[in-house]
ZAMAR-118950 format. One line per 3 residues: number of its first residue (from 1); for each residue x, y, z of C-alpha. Coordinates in Angstrom, 1 decimal. Layout:
residues N
NUM) X,Y,Z | ...
This chain:
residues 497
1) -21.0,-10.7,12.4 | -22.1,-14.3,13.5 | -19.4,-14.0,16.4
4) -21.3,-11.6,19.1 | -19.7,-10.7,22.2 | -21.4,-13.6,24.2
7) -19.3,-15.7,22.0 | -15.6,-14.0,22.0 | -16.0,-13.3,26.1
10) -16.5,-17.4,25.9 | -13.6,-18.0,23.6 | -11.4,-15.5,26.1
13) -12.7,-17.3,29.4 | -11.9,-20.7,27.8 | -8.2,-19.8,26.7
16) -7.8,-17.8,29.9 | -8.1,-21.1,31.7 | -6.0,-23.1,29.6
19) -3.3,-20.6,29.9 | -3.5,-20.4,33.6 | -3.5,-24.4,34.1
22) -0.5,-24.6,31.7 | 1.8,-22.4,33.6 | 0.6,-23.4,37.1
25) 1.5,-27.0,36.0 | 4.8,-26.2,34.4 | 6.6,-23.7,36.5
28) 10.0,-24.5,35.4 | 10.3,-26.1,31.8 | 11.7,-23.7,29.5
31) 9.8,-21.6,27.9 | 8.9,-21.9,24.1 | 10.2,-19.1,21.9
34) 7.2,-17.9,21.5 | 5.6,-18.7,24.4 | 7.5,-17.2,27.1
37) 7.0,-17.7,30.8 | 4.5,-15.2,31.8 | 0.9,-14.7,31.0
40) -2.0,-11.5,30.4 | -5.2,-12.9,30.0 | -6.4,-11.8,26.7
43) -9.5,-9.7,26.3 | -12.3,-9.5,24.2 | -11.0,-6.7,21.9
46) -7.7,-8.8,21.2 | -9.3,-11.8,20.6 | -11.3,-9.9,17.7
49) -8.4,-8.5,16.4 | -7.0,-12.3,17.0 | -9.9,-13.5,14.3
52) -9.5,-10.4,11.9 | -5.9,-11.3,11.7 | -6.7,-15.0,11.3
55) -9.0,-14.0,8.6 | -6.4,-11.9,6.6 | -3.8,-14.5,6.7
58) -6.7,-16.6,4.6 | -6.4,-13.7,1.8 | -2.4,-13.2,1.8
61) -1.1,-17.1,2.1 | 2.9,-17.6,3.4 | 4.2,-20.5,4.3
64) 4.6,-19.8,7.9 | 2.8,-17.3,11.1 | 6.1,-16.1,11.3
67) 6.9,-14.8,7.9 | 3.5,-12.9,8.3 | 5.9,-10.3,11.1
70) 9.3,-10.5,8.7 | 10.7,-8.0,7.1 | 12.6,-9.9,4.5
73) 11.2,-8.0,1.0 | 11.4,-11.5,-0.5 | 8.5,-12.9,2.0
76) 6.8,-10.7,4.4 | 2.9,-10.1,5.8 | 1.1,-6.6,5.1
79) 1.6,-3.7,7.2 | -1.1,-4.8,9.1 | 1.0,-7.4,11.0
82) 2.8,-5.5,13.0 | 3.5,-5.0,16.9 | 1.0,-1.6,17.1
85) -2.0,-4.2,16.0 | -0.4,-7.1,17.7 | 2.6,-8.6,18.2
88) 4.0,-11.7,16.4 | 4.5,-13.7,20.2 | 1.5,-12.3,21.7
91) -0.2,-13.6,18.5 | 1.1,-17.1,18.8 | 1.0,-17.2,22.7
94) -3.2,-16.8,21.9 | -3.0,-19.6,19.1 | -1.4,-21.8,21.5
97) -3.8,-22.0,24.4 | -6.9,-21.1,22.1 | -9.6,-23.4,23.4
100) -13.2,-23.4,22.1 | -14.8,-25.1,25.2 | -14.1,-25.2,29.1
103) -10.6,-27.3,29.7 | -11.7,-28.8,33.2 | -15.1,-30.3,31.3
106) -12.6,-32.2,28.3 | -13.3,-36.0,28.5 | -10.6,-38.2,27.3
109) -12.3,-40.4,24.7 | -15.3,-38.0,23.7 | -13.8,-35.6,21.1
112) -17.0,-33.3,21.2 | -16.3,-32.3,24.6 | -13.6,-29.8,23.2
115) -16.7,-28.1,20.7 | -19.7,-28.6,22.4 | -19.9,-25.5,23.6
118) -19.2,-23.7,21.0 | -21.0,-25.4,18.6 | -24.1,-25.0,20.5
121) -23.3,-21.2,20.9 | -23.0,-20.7,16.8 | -25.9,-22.9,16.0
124) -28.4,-20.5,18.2 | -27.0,-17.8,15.8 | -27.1,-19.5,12.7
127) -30.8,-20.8,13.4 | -31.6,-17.2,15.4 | -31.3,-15.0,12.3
130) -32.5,-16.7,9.1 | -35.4,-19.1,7.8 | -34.1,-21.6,5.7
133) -37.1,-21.3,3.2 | -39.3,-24.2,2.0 | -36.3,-25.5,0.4
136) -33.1,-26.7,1.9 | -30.1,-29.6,1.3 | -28.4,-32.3,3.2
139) -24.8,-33.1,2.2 | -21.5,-33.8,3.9 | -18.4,-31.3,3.6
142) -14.7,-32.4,4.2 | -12.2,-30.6,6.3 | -8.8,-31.5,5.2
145) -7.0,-33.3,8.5 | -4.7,-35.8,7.9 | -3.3,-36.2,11.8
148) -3.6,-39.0,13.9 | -7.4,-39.2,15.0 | -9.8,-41.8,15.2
151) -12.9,-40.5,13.8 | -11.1,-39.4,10.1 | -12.7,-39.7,7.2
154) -12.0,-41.3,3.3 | -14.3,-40.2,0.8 | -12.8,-40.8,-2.1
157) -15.1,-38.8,-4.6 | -13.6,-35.5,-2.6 | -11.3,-33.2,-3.9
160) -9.0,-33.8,-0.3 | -10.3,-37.2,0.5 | -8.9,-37.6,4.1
163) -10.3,-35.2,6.8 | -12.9,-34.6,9.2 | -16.6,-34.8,7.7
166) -18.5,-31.8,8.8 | -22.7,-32.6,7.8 | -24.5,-29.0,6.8
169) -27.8,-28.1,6.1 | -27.9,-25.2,3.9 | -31.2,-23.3,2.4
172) -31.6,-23.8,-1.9 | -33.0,-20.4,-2.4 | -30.9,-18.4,-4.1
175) -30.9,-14.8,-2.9 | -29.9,-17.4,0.6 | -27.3,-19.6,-0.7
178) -23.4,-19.9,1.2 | -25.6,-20.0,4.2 | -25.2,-22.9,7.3
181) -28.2,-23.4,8.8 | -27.4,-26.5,11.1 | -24.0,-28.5,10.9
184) -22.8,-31.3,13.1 | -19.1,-32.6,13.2 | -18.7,-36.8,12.7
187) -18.0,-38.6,15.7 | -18.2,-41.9,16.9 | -20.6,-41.2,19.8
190) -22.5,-38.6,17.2 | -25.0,-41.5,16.2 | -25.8,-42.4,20.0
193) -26.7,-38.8,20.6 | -29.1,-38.9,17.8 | -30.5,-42.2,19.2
196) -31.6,-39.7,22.0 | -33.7,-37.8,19.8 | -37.6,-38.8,19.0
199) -37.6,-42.1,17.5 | -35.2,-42.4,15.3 | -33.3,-45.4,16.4
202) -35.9,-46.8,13.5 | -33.6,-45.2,11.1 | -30.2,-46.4,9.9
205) -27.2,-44.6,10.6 | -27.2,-42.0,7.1 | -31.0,-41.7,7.3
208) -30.7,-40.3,10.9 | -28.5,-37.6,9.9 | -31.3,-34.9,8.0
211) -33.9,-35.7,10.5 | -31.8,-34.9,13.4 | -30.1,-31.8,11.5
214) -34.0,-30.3,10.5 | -34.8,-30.4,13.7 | -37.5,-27.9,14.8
217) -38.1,-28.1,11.0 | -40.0,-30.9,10.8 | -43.5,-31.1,10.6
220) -44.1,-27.7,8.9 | -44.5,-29.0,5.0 | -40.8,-28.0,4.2
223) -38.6,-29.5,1.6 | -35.5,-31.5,1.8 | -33.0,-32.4,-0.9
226) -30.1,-35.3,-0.3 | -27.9,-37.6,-2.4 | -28.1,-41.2,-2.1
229) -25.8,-41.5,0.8 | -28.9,-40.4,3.1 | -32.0,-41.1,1.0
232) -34.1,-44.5,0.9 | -37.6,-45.6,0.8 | -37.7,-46.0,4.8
235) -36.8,-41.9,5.3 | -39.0,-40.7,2.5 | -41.6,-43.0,4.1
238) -40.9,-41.5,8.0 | -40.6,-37.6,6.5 | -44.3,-37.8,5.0
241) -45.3,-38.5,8.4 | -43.9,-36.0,9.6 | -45.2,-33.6,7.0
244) -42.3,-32.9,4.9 | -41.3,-33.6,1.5 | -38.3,-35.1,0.4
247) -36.4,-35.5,-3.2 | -33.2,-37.3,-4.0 | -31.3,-39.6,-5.6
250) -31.4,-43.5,-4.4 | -29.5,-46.5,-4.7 | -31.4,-49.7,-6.4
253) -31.0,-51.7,-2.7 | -32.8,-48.5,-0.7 | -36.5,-49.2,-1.6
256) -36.8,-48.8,-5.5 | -39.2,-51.3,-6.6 | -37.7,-54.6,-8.7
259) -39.8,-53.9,-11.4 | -37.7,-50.6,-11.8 | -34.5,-51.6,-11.6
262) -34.4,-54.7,-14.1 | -35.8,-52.1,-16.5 | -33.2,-52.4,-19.7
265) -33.6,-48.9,-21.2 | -31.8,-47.4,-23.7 | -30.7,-43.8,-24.0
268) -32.2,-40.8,-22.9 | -34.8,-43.0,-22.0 | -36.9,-42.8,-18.6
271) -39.5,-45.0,-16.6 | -41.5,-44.2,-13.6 | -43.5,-46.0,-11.1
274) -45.7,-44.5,-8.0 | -46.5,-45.9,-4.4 | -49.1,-43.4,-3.1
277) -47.0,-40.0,-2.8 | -43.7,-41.5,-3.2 | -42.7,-41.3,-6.9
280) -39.5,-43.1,-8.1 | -37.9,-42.0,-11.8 | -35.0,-44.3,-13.6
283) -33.5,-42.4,-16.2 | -30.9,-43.6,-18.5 | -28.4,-40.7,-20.0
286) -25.0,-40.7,-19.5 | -25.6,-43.3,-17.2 | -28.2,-45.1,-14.8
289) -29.4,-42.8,-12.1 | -32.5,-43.5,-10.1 | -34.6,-40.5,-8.1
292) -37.2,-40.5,-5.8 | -39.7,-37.5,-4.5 | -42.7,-37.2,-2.8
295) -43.2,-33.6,-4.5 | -43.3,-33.2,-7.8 | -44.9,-35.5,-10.4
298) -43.5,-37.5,-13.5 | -43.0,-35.7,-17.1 | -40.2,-34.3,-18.8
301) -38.7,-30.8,-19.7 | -36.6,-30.1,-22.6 | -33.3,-28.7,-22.2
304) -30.2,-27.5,-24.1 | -27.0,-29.1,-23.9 | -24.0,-27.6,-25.4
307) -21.4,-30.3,-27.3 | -18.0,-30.6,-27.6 | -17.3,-28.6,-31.1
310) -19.6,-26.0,-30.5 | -22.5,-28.6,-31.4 | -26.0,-27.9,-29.5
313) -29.1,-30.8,-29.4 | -32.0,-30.8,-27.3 | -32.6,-33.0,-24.4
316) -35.6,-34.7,-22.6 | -35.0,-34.8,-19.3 | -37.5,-35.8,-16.3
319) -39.0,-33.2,-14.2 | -38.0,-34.2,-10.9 | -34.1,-34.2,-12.2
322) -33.8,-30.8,-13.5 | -35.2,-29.7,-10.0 | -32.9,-32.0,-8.0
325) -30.5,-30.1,-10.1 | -31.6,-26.5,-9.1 | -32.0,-27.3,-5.7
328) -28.9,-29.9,-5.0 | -25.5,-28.5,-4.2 | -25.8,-25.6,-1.5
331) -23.2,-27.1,1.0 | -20.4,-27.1,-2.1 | -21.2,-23.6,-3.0
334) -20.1,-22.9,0.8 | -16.8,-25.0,-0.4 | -16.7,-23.2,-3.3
337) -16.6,-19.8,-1.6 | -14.5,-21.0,1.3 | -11.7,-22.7,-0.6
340) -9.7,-19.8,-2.1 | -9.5,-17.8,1.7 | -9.3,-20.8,3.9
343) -7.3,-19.1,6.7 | -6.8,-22.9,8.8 | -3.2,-23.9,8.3
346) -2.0,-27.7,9.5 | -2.2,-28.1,13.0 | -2.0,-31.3,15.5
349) -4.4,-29.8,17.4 | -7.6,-30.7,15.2 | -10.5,-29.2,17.3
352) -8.4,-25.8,16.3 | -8.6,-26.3,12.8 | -12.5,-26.7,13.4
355) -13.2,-24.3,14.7 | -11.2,-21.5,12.8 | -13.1,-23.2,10.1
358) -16.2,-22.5,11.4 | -15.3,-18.5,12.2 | -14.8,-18.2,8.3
361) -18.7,-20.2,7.8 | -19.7,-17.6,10.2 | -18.7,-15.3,8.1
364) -20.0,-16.3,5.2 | -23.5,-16.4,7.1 | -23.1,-13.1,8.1
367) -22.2,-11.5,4.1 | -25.5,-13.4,3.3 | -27.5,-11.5,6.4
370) -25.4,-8.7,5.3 | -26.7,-8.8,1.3 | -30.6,-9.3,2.7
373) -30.3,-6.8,4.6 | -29.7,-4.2,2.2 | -31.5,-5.7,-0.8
376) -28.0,-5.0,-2.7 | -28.7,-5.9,-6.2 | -25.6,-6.9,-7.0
379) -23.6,-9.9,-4.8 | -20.6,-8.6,-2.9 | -17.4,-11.1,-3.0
382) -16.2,-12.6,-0.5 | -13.0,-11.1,-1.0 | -14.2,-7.8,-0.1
385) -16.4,-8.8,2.4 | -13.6,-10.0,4.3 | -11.7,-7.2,3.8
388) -14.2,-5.0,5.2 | -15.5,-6.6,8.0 | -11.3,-7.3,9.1
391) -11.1,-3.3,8.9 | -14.4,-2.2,11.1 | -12.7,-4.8,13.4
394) -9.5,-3.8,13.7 | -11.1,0.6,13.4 | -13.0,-0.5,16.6
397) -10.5,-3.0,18.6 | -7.0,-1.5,17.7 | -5.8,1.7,18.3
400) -2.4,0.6,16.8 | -4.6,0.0,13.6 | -6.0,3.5,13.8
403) -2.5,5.0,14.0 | -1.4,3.2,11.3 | -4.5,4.1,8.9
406) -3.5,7.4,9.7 | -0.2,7.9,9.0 | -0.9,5.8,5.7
409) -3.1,8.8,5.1 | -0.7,11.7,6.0 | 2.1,10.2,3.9
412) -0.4,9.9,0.3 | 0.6,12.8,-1.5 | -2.3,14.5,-2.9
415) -4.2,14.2,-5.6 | -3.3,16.5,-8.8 | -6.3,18.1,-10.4
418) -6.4,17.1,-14.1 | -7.9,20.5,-14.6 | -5.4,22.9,-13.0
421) -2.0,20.7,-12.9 | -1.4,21.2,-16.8 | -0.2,23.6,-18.3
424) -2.9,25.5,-20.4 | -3.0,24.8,-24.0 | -2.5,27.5,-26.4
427) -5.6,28.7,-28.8 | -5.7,28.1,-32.2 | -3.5,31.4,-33.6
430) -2.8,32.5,-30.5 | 0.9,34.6,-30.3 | 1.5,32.3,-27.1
433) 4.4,29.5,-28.6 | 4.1,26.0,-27.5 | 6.4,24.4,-25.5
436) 9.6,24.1,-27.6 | 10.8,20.8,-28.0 | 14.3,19.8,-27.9
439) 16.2,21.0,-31.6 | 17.6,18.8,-33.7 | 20.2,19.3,-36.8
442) 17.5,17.8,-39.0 | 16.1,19.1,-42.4 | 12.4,19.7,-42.9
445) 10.6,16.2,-42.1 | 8.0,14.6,-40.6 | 9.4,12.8,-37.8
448) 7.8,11.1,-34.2 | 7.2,13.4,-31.4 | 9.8,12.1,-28.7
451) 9.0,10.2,-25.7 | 9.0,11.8,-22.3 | 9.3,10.1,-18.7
454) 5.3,10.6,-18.6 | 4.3,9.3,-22.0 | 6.1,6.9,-24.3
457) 3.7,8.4,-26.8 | 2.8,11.6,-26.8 | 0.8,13.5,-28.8
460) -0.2,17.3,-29.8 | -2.8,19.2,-31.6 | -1.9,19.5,-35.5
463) -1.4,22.9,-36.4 | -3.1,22.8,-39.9 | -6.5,21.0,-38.3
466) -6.7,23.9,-35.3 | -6.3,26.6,-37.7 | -9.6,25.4,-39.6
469) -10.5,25.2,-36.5 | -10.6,21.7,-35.8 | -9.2,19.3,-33.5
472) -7.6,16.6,-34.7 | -4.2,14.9,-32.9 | -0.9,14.0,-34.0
475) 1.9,12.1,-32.7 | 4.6,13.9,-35.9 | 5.7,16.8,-36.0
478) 8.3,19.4,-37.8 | 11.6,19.7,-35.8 | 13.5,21.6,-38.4
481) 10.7,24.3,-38.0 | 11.0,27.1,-35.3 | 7.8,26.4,-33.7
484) 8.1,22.7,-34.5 | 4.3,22.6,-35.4 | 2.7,18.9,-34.9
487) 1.2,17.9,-38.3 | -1.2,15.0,-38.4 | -0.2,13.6,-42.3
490) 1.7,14.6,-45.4 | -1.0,16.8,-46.7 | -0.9,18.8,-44.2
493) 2.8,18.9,-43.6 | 3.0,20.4,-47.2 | 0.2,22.5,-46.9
496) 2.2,23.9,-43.4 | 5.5,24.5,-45.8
């Protein structure tokens, strides 16, 4: 996991503190319900059971912590939330003073000092145990926040629109993808810090962002991909120095040449034009999009696109597209994978809701360590990576969990051998009688076997077929008969007669 011990014995130390200022400051307001008036500082095994819970709650969503410990059969939690693993208060007494940085260093005014801390610890990790390749995007992820802060975002082409805007940079390759390399929260003092940083107060504000998240990056011939929020003619220009490639879309007032953009071209339709290694493409399809590289070259590839009506043509489409395609979009498959198990739930407290977040990212770093690790051919979900890392958590940090695993073990009633639970069939001719069937005041007729409680179904071996030594099943059969023989059709019911 992306959440070592060095990490956890930080988070405990940091809510530890908080705890212990809160109830030295308020010695005689009344306790919360929750909340009580006495605290045990919380160790490292309970915060991990703290997280594994956290995680959980992402899989099985109710619409409040407390239903997770009810026992109302209309809305309750699974087994696993229960006092032997932790206890509904001592679970909500943690969530309260949670902290993810030390309280005495929190400056009013400078948001970051309540993540710093942590942030820095995670990003050691996440740079610490994988390469981002030779290929690697730039984008901006939202975190849904719609409290009172100052630094919230609009971005009105999201799916949530108001939040917190979290920047990633997350490698292209596949077998690497729903990994976060480097990640930085928005701020209002975050482009002053980058100001700090080489020379980039030669940059604007976007074009500072994928310089400062690269990093040690730089200067190694890599490859970066970004959307026109971040690129321009200026940072292409600055990475080539720096000997690094770049390819993105642009807009028309970032550097593309005027003899490109009062180009009138019609459809599917493309022109190019070349400043010594910086290439810039307008391509007219659905509509106007302009790209510019400094790695591949002009041309086109054909591709397949699929109509509406089931009709197929075949498209031209420019080079450097189709591989802005490939490579664009690694920060929304982390959306993508995050979205269904988001385990954050609305909170005032917004440098909470970050950093939960961040413990599921973490874990989606760690399934794609995980899947490298052991060359598994096949992807695991995240479903059932969750699940699994949750158990070897709570196996190693819970003896209430054992306990329960346990018993869930001893109560299973075992499992019936196919082989030996049946009763054996008689052999074709045998003097052994089958099973009698219940009698009924019918004549001779071929009727439906009856249901049972087991099978609404059920069938038997025709008599007529197993005496020519065949085997052929029926579901009709002969109640007037004493042996009530199953007979598979009318042929052989009079053959049987």
């Amino acid at each position: 996991m992306m959440l070592p011990c060095d990490i956890v014995s930080s988070l405990c130390s940091w809510t530890n503190t908080r705890a212990t200022h809160h109830f030295r400051d308020n010695p005689t307001s009344d306790p919360h319900r929750f909340i009580g008036r006495t605290w045990v500082n919380v160790t490292e095994d309970e915060m991990y059971v703290f997280l594994a819970l956290q995680l959980l709650m992402g899989l099985n969503p109710l619409p409040s912590i407390a239903d997770y410990w009810a026992h109302n059969i209309l809305c309750q939690g699974p087994p696993v939330f229960t006092g032997p693993v932790m206890s509904r208060n001592r679970y909500m007494q943690i969530l309260r003073f949670l902290r993810f940085s030390d309280p005495d260093g929190v400056r009013r005014g400078v948001p970051m000092t309540r993540l710093d801390a942590y942030f820095n610890k995670l990003r050691e990790k996440c740079t610490m145990y994988l390469d981002p390749g030779e290929n690697f995007a730039v984008d901006e992820a939202l975190l849904l926040f719609k409290g009172r802060i100052h630094f919230r975002q609009y971005i009105k082409t999201k799916r949530k629109r108001f939040g917190m805007k979290l920047f990633a940079l997350c490698p292209s390759s596949p077998c690497t993808r729903g990994y976060t390399w480097n990640f930085c929260l928005y701020t209002p003092t975050l482009f002053d810090e980058m100001n700090q940083v080489g020379d980039l107060a030669m940059l604007n504000k976007s074009e500072r962002v994928p310089v400062y998240l690269m990093g040690s990056l730089l200067d190694e011939g890599r490859h970066v991909v970004l959307d026109n929020w971040y690129s321009s003619l200026q940072l292409a220009e600055y990475l080539l120095r720096r000997n690094t490639l770049t390819t993105g879309t642009i807009r028309a007032n970032r550097g593309v040449p005027e003899n490109v953009t009062c180009q009138r071209l019609a459809k599917k339709q493309a022109v190019f034009a070349r400043r010594d290694n910086v290439l810039v493409t307008k391509f007219n399809d659905r509509k106007v999009v302009h790209v510019m590289t400094t790695k591949y070259e002009g041309g086109f590839v054909e591709k397949t696109r699929h109509l509406r009506g089931g009709a197929v043509e075949m498209v031209k489409k420019p080079t450097v597209i189709q591989h802005y395609n490939e490579l664009m979009g690694a920060v929304d498959v982390v959306d993508q994978l995050l979205e269904p198990y988001d385990p954050t739930r609305k909170s005032t407290a917004w440098f909470k809701k970050v950093g939960i977040h961040m413990v599921s990212r973490m874990v989606l770093n760690a399934r794609v360590i995980y899947q490298i690790l052991h060359q598994s051919p096949k992807s695991i979900s995240v479903v059932h990576f969750i699940k699994t890392l949750a158990h070897e958590i709570l196996c190693e940090c819970s003896i209430g969990y054992n306990v329960l695993v346990q018993m869930q073990k001893e109560s299973k009633p075992p499992k019936k051998n196919r082989r030996t639970s049946q009763p054996p069939q008689p052999l074709p001719h045998s003097n052994v009688a089958p099973q009698p069937l219940p009698q009924a005041n019918v004549a001779h007729a071929l009727l439906p076997i009856p249901a049972t409680d087991k099978k609404k179904r059920p069938q038997r071996r025709c008599r007529v077929c197993s005496a020519d030594g065949k085997t052929k099943w029926a579901r009709k059969y002969c109640p007037a008969c004493k042996e009530q023989p199953a007979l598979c059709s009318n042929e052989h019911f009079q053959a049987y007669h």
